[in-house]
C-alpha positions as CSV (number, residue, x, y, z in Angstrom):
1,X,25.6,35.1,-57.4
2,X,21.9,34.7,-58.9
3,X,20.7,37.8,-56.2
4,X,23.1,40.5,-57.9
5,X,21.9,43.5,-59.1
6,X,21.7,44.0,-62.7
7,X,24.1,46.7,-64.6
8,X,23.0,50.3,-63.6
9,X,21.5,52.2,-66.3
10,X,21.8,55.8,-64.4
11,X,19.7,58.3,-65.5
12,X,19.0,56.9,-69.5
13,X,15.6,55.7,-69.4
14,X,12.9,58.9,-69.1
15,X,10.1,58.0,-67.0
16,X,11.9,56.3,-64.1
17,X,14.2,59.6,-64.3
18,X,11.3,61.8,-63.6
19,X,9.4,59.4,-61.1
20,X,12.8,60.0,-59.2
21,X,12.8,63.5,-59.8
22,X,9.4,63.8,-58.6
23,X,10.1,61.8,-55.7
24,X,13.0,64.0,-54.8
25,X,11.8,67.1,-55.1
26,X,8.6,66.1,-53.1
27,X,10.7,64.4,-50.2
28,X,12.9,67.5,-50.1
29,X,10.1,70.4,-49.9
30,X,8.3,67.6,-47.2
31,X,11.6,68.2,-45.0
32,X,11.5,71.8,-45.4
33,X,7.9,71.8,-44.6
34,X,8.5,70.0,-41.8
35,X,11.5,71.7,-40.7
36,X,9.2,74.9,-40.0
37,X,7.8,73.7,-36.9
38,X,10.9,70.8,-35.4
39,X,14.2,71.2,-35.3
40,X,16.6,70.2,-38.0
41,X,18.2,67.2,-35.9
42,X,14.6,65.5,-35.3
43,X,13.7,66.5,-38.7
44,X,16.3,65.0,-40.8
45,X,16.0,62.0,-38.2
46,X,12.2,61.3,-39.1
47,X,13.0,61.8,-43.0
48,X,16.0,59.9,-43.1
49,X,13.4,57.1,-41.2
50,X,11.2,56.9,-42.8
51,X,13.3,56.7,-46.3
52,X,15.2,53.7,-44.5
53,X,11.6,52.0,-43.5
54,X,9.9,52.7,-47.0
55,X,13.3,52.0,-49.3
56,X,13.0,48.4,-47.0
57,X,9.9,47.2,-47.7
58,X,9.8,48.3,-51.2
59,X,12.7,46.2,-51.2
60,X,10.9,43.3,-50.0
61,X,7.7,43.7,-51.6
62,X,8.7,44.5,-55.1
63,X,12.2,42.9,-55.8
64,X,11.9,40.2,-53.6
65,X,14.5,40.5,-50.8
66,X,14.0,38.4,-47.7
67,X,10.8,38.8,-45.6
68,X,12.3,37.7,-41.8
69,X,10.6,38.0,-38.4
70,X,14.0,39.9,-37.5
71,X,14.1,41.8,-40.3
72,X,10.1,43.1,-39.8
73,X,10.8,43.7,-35.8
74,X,13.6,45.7,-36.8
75,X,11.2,47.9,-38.8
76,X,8.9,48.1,-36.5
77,X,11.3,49.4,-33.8
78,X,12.5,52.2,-36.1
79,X,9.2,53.4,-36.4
80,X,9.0,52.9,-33.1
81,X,12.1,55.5,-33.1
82,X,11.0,57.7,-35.5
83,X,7.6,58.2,-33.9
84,X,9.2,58.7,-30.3
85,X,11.4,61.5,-32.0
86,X,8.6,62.9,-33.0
87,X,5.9,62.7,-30.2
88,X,9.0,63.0,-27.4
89,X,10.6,66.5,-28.6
């Protein structure tokens, strides 16, 4: 049980609030950049992506989870995806 998450604090400490708020509101006009020239369904696919790829290997780099061969091939083939989505519209 050592690898469980500590309590969540939600939005009560100020500077991780507005790094998140920054994040968000940078991902979100990214997307709508983005959506001006792709349609919405590749779009969302390639943002979605590339949050699932980055939120990963955040994950392993900073907190620690497991670095595995499987796991890193499996990142590599949905970037794989995400750049096919992209290049094959």
């Amino acid at each position: 049980m050592g690898d469980r998450p500590g309590p969540d604090r939600g939005f009560t400490r100020l500077l991780p609030s507005l790094v998140f708020a920054a994040a968000l509101a940078g991902s979100m006009a990214g997307l709508a950049y983005a959506l001006r020239s792709i349609p919405v369904g590749t779009g969302y696919a390639v943002w979605a992506g590339i949050g699932a790829v980055g939120t990963a290997v955040v994950g392993m780099v900073w907190p620690g989870e497991p670095e595995s061969l499987p796991r890193i091939l499996s990142l590599v083939l949905l970037i794989c995806g995400i750049v096919g989505l992209k290049v094959l519209r």
